[in-house]
N, C-alpha and C positions, 0 to 999 in steps of 0.2 A: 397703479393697479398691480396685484398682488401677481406670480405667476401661474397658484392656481385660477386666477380669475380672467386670466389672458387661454390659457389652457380651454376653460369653458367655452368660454367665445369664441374661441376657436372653432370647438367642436360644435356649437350650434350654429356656429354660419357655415361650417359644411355640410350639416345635415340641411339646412336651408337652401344650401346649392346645391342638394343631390335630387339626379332629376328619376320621374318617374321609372327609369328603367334602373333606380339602384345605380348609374354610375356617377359619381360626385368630379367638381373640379378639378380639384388634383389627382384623380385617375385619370378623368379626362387630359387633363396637362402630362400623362406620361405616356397614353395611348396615342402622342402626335409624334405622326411620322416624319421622315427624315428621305425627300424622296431620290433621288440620288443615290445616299448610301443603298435603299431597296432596289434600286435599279441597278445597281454591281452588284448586288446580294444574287438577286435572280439571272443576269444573265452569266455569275460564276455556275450558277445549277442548269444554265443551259450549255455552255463551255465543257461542266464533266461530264456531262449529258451526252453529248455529241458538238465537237468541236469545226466540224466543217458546217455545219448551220451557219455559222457566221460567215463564209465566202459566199453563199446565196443572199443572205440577208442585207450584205453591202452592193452586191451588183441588183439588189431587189431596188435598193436604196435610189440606187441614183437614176434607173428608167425610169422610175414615179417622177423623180426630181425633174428631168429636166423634159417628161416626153409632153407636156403642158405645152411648151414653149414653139412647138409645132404648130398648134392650131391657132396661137395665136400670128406668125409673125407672115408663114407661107399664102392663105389666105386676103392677107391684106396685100400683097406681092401680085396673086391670082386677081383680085377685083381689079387694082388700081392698070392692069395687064388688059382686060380685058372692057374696059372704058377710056382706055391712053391706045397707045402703038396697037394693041392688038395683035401682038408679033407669037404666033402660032408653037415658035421652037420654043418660046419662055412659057406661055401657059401650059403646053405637057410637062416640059421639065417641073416648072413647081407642080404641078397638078401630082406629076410620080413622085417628087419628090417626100411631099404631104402624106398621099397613100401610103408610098413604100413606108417611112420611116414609123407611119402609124401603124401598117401592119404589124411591123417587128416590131416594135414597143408592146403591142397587144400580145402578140406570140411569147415576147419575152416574160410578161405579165402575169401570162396562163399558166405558164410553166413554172415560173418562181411561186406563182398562190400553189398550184399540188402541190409544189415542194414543200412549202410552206406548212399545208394541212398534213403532210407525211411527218413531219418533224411536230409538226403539232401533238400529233397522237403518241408521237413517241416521248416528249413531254410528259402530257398527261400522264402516260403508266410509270415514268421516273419519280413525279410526283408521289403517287399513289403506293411507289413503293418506298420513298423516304417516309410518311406519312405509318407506313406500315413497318416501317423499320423502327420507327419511332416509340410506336406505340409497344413493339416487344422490346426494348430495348429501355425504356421508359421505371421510374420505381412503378412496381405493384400498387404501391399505394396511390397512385392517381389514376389507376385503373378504376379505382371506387370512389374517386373523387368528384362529384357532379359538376365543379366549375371546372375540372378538366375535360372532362366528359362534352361539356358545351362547347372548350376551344377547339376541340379538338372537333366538334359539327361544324363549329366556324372556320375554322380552319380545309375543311372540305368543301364545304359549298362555297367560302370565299375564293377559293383555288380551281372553282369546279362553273359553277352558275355566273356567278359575277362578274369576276376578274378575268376571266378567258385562262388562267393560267401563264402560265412562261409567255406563250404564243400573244394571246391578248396583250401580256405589258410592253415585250420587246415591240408588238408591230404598232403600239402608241407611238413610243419613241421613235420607231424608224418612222411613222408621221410627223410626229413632229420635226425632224432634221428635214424630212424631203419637202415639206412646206415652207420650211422656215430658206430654204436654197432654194422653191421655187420663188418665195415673195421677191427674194433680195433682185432674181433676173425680170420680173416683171416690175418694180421699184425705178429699175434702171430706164426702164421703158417708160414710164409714166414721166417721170422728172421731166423728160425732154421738153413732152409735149401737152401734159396734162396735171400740173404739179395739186391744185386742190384739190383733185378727188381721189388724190393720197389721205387726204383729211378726212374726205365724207365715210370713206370707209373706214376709216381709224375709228370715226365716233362710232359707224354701224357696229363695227366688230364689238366695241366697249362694252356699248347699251347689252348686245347681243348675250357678253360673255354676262353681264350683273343676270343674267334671265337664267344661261343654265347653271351659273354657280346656284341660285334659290334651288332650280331644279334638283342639282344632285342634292343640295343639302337634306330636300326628301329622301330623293332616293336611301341615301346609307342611312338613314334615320329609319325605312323600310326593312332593311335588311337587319337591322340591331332591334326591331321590333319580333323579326320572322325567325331569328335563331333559336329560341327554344320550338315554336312551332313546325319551324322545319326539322327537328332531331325528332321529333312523335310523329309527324308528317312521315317520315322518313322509315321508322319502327313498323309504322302503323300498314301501310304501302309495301315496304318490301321487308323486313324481315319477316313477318308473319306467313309471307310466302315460300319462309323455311317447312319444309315437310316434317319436320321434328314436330311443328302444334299440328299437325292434321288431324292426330287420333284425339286431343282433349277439346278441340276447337267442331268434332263432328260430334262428340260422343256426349258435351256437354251444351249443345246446340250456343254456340256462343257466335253463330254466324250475323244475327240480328248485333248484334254488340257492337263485333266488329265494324260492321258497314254502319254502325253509327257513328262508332269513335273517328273514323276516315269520311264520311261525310262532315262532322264538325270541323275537323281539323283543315279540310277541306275548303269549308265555307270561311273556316278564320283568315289563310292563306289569298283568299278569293276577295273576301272583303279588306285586307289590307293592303293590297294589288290595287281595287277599287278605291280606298280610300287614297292612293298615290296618288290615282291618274286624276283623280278632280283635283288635288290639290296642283298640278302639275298643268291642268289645262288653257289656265287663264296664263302661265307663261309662255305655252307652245303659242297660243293666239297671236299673242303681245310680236311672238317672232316672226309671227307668216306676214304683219301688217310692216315691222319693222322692214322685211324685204321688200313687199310693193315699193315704202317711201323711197328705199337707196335705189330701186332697178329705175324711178321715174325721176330722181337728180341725175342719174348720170347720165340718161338719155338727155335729158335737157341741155346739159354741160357741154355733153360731147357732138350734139346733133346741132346746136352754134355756134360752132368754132367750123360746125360744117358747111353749114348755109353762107357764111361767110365768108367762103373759101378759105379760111387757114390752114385746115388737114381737109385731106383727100379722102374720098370717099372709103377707098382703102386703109388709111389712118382710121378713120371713122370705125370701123369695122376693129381693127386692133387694138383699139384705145379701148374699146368697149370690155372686147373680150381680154384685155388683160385689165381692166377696171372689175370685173367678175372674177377671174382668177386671183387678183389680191385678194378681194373680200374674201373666196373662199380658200383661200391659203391661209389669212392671218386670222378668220374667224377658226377653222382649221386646226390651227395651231394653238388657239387659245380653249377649244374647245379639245381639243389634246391632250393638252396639260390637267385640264379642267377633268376628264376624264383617267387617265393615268394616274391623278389624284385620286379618285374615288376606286379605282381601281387596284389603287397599292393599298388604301384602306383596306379594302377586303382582303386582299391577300397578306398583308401584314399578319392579319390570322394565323396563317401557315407558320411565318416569321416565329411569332411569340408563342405557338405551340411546340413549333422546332428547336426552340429556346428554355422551354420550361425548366424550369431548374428543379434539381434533387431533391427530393424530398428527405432522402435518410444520406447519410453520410457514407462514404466510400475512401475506407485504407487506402496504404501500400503497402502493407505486413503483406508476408507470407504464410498459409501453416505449416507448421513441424512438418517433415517429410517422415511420417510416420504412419501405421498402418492404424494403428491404437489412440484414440484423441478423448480426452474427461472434459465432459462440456458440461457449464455450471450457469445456472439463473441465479442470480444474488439479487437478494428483495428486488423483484423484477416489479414496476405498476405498467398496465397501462389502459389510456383510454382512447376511443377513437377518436381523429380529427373531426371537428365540427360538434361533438358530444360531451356532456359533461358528466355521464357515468361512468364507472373504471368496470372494467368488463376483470383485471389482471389484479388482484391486490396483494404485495409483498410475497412474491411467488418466490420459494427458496428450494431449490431441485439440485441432486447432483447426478448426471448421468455417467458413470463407467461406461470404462471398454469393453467392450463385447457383455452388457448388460442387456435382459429384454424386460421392457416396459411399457406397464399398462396402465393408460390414463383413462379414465371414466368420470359420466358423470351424469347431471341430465341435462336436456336441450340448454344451452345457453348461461352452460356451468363456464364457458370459458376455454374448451379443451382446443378446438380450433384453434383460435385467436393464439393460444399459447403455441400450436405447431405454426403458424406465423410468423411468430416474433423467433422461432429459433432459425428460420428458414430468411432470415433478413425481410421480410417483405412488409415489415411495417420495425419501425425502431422502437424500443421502450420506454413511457415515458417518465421512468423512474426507474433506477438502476440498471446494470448489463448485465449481460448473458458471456460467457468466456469460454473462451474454446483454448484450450490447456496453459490457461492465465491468463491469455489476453484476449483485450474487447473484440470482441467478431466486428465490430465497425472499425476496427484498426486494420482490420483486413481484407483485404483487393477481394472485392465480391466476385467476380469471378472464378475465382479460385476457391473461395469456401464453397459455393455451391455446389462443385465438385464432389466435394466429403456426403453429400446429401441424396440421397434416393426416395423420395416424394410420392406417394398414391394419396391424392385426396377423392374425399367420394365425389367432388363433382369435375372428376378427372374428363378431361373429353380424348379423344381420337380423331384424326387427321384423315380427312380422304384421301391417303395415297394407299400404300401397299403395308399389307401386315409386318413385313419385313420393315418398311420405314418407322414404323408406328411401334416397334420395339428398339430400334437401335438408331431412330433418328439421325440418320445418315441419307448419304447421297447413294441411293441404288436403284434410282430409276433406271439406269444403263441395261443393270444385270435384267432388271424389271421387262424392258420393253428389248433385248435378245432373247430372252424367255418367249415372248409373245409373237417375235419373229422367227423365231425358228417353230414356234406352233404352226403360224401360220405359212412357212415355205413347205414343211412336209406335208398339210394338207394340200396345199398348192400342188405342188410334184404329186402327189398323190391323185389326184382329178385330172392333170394334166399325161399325167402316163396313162390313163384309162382311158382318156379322150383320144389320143394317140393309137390305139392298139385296135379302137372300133374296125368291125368288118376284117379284122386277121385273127382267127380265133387261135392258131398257132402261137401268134405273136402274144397273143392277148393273155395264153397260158404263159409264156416264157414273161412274161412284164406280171401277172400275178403275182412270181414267184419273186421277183426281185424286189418288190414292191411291200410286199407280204407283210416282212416288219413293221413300214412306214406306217401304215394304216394306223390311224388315230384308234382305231377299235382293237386291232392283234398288236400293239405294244405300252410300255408303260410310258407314264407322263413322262414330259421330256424333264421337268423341274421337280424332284423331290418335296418334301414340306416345304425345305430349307432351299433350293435350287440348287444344293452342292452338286449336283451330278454336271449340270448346267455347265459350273465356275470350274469344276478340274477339267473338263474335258476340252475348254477355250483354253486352258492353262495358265487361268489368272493367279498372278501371284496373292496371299492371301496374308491382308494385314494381322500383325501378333493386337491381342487383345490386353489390358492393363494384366486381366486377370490370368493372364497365360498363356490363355487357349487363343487359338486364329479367331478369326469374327465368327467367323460362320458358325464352327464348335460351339462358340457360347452361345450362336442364337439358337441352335442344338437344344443346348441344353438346358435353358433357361426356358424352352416352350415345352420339352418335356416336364420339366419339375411346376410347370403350372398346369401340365394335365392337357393340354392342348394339342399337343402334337396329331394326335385322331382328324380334329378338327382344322387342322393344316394342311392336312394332307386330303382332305375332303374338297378341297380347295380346286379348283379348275387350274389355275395356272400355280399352286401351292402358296407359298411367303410372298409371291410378286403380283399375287392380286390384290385387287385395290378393295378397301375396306369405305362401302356404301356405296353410291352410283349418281355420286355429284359429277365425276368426271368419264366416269367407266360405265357403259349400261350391264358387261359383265361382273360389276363388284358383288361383292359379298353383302349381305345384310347380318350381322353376331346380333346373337342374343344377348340381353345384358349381362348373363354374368360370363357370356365370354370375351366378352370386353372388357370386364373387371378381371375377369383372368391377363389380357393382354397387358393390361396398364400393369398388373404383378410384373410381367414379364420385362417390360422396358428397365421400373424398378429393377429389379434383378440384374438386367443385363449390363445396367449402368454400375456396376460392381463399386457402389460406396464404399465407405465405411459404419457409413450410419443407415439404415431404412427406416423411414417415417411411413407408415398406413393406418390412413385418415379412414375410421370405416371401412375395409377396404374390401371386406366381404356383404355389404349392405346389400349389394343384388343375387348372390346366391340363394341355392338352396340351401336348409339344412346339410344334406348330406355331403353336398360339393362345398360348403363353408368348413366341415367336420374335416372334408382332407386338406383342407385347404391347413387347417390348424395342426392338426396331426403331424404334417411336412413344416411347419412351423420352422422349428428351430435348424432341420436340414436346410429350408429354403435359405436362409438368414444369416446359419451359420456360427461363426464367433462375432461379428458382424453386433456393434451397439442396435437393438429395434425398440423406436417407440412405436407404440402402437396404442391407436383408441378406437374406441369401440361399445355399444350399447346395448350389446351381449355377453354376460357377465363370464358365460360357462368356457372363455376362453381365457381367461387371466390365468385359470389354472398354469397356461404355460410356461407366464410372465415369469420373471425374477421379481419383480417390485412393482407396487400398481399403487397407484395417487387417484385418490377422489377429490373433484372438484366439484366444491356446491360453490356458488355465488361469486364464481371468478377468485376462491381460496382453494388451499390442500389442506379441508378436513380430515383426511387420513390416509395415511399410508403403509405399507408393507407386502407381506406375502398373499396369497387366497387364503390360508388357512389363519392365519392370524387376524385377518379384515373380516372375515366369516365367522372368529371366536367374539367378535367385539357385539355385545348384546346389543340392542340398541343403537348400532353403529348403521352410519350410511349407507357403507355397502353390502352390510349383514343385510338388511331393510331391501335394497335394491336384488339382491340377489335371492333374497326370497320370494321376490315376487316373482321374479322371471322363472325360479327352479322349480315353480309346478306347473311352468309346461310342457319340462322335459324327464317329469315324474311317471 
């Protein structure tokens, strides 16, 4: 056989073994886990997690392990006590003995489970913030990627619903050890005096464990059913519960819609659930009869060795109940594993999410420590993943230093996608892109990002403080003594007039001292900027790349976007929080001063290059016209590209590229791309320039 004819057969016997869900064999053969190695995996992320969990976790350990061993052995001591001698000082002693030690096993128990749920939930958010670490830290391009998009649901609900998390898997294991140390002391017990119904429960356990191994093999076969329907389940339920759709979700009556898509998704969820539990019912049955059979041999076993006189009534009693506590230690334990098994499936999710590997390539170059950088696309193609049209074809661009540039074109020329690939967030998939010669993927992505200042039009903003939201920094500090010194001078404020009641003397002399204070006779305590705030704590104040201290540039960067007014309008200025996810006093910006804001961050991050993606799309005319007018001051000597679907501003450019069809049909000045008869952007720019005729 030829090897392309081995080749073929190859591939049609794994399409023959690829099962309904799209996953074949040999995925399946790589998607098996290794349980052990995940069980040091996750309890290393419970360790830097918090490291003293584990001194609760071992003394948790061994009261499970050995407080069993109580009811059985004190008990048959107490019977055989009170049918023999009958001697009054031995039945209180074991009677307290029994009690006491069962209390304190119990107390001990209580306490170690809070403990247990306290570290649980601390867990949880550790989780939740690798998971979120991940995902900003992750390439761009599997942001858009929908098989990431899935692990990364899987990888949530597997770590969330399923698996219990950290908590769930370690407190498997700590079942398993305290079972497997209680069987071995009730084993010992048994041999003496009862050695075959060490057997009978061997077999019970066996038969037991073949029931819930079919069991779970539904179960995770549920769960690998329920992943995409729980990520729209999920959409459907709680993101829409973001107030961002209130206005198109009331105004386009799409309420009937909704409450259908989450009814469906609903009933899918409901019926897969339902289709478990039948599958699932004829082995719970099989179980509940399998225990009548073993609880009515060991009665038999153990109840004629009684009649008999061999063991003692007390024997009798203890034999019994460590005949139960085996079975359910070693079923226990097998149903532990068995568990911990399906268990680390689901969280394996987490694993191979946390794992996903790179999508674009990442240097260790440096760039030139230079202020000036020539950045060049040489026949650039590309297409997206998953896709077989080139969106980029043999793009050949050279950007200079301190050049400004204007890309144009119409929806779906390309222009985006091109501030993409220069911004690394997707690789090209035909020639580079160089940044003063050499490949920008030869260089430590962190550091090229630097050289880069970003507004795309669908820029968002963060609920914290407008001040964070420009300079993306840590200033909640400054944010919440702003907020505490509002609030101790109204304090002091109410609290001296409260004071003064009934002394109108006093009451004038406490006006006067007061007088300032009053939230109404003085100015804010926090400027736009809070600088009044910051000199008069006498915070030392960090130097900025560009110069100026931080504060200065945030100065000045929210004047030259026209804002300043609008900061200062501000209840608590720069350190109020922007919307009222977290704050019921936040701000609500209108959109274009929010596009003003993102200018502002842009700016503040003092690049060398600034990219603005539409970056006036929400203004007005007249606020877009000074927006362009400060152009070249905002920007500077500063390389800017810029695109935009407004022609009347290229005038500013140095050089403008039309992109039709993912090409640069043309390029140059305004005046030379507006002499071109019959040119794209003559054509384009006529249409738009009678509406500003």
């Amino acid at each position: 056989m030829s090897k392309k004819e081995k080749k073929t057969e190859e591939i049609t016997r794994d399409k023959a073994e690829t099962k309904a869900d799209g996953t074949s064999r040999k995925e399946e053969e790589k998607q098996k886990i290794h349980v052990l190695t995940l069980i040091r995996q996750f309890a290393g992320y419970a360790w830097r997690c918090s490291p003293s969990y584990f001194i609760f976790y071992v003394l948790d350990l061994l009261v499970y392990a050995f407080a069993p061993f109580v009811n059985i052995i004190f008990p048959a001591y107490i019977i055989d006590e009170l049918i023999g001698q009958q001697r009054v000082e031995k039945i209180v002693l074991y009677t307290v003995l029994t009690v006491g030690i069962n209390t304190l096993c119990n107390c001990l128990k209580n306490l170690f489970d809070l403990t247990k749920e306290k570290y649980s939930d601390k867990f949880e958010r550790y989780i939740s913030l690798q998971i979120a670490e991940k995902c900003v830290d992750m390439d761009f391009q599997h942001t858009e990627d929908k098989k990431v998009l899935e692990q990364l649901e899987k990888a949530k609900t597997g770590m969330d619903w399923y698996s219990g998390g950290i908590s769930g898997i370690l407190n498997c294991f700590s079942s398993i050890v305290t079972m497997f140390i209680t069987a071995l002391g009730v084993i010992a017990i048994l041999v003496v005096g009862m050695p075959w119904l060490i057997a009978v429960y061997a077999v019970s356990v066996l038969l037991d464990m073949l029931l819930t191994r079919k069991t779970n093999k539904v179960n995770l076969q549920a769960f690998k059913n329920m992943a995409k329907v729980n990520q729209i389940f999920s959409y459907v339920f709680w993101e829409l519960q973001d107030i961002r759709f209130g206005k198109d979700i009331r105004l386009y009556g799409a309420e009937p819609m909704m409450d259908k898509k989450g009814k469906y998704y609903n009933d899918q969820m409901t019926m897969e659930w339902r289709r478990e539990a039948l599958v699932c019912l004829p082995y719970d049955e099989s179980r509940v009869l399998l225990q009548s059979v073993r609880w009515g041999i060991t009665i038999l076993m153990v109840g004629a060795k009684a009649v008999k006189g061999l063991i003692s009534l007390g024997d009798f009693t203890m034999y019994f109940n460590a005949g139960n506590t085996l079975y359910d230690s070693i079923r226990g334990i097998v149903w532990q594993m068995q568990d911990i098994y399906k268990k680390l499936c689901y969280a394996n999710e987490f694993i191979v999410f946390m794992e996903y590997p790179d999508a674009v390539r990442h240097g260790n170059l440096l760039p030139q420590k230079k202020k000036e950088h020539t950045i060049e696309f040489r026949n650039v193609s590309f297409t997206y993943p998953g896709s077989q049209i080139s969106v980029l074809k043999h793009i050949n661009v050279v950007l200079h230093p301190g050049e400004h540039i204007s890309i144009v074109g119409l929806n779906g020329a390309g222009k985006t996608t091109f501030i993409k690939l220069l911004c690394r967030l997707y690789e090209p998939t035909e020639g580079e892109i160089l940044l003063d010669g050499v490949d920008i993927r030869d260089i430590v992505y962190e550091e090229y990002v630097k050289l880069l200042s970003v507004v795309f039009q669908d820029f968002q903003l963060f609920s914290f403080t407008a001040r964070e939201n420009v300079t993306l920094t840590e200033s909640f500090a400054k944010a919440e003594d702003t907020r505490k010194n509002e609030e101790k001078i109204e304090k002091d404020y109410k609290g001296r007039k409260a004071n003064s009641w009934g002394r109108e003397v006093s009451a004038h002399v406490e006006e006067d001292t007061v007088k300032e204070d009053r939230p109404e006779g003085r100015e804010k305590i926090s400027s736009a900027t809070g600088m009044d705030t910051v000199k008069k704590q006498g915070k030392a104040q960090e130097d900025f790349p560009g110069g100026l201290p931080k504060d200065e540039r945030f100065e000045r960067v929210i004047e030259q976007t026209g804002l300043t007014e609008t900061v200062e309008g501000l209840k608590y200025g720069a350190d109020t929080y922007i919307m009222k996810s977290f704050d019921n006093e936040g701000c609500e910006l209108s959109g274009g001063q929010q596009q003003k804001l993102a200018i502002a961050r842009a700016l503040y991050k003092d690049s060398p290059v600034v990219i603005l993606d539409e970056p006036t799309a929400a203004l007005d005319p007249i606020a877009e016209y000074e927006i362009y007018r400060q152009f070249n001051t905002l920007v500077g000597g500063k390389t800017a590209i810029y695109i935009s679907h407004r022609l009347s501003s290229c005038q500013f450019c140095d050089v403008i590229y039309v992109f039709v069809d993912g090409e640069i049909k043309e390029h140059g000045t305004h005046a030379e791309l507006v002499g071109i008869s019959d040119g794209h952007y003559a054509k384009m720019f006529e249409a738009q320039a009678q509406y500003y005729r």
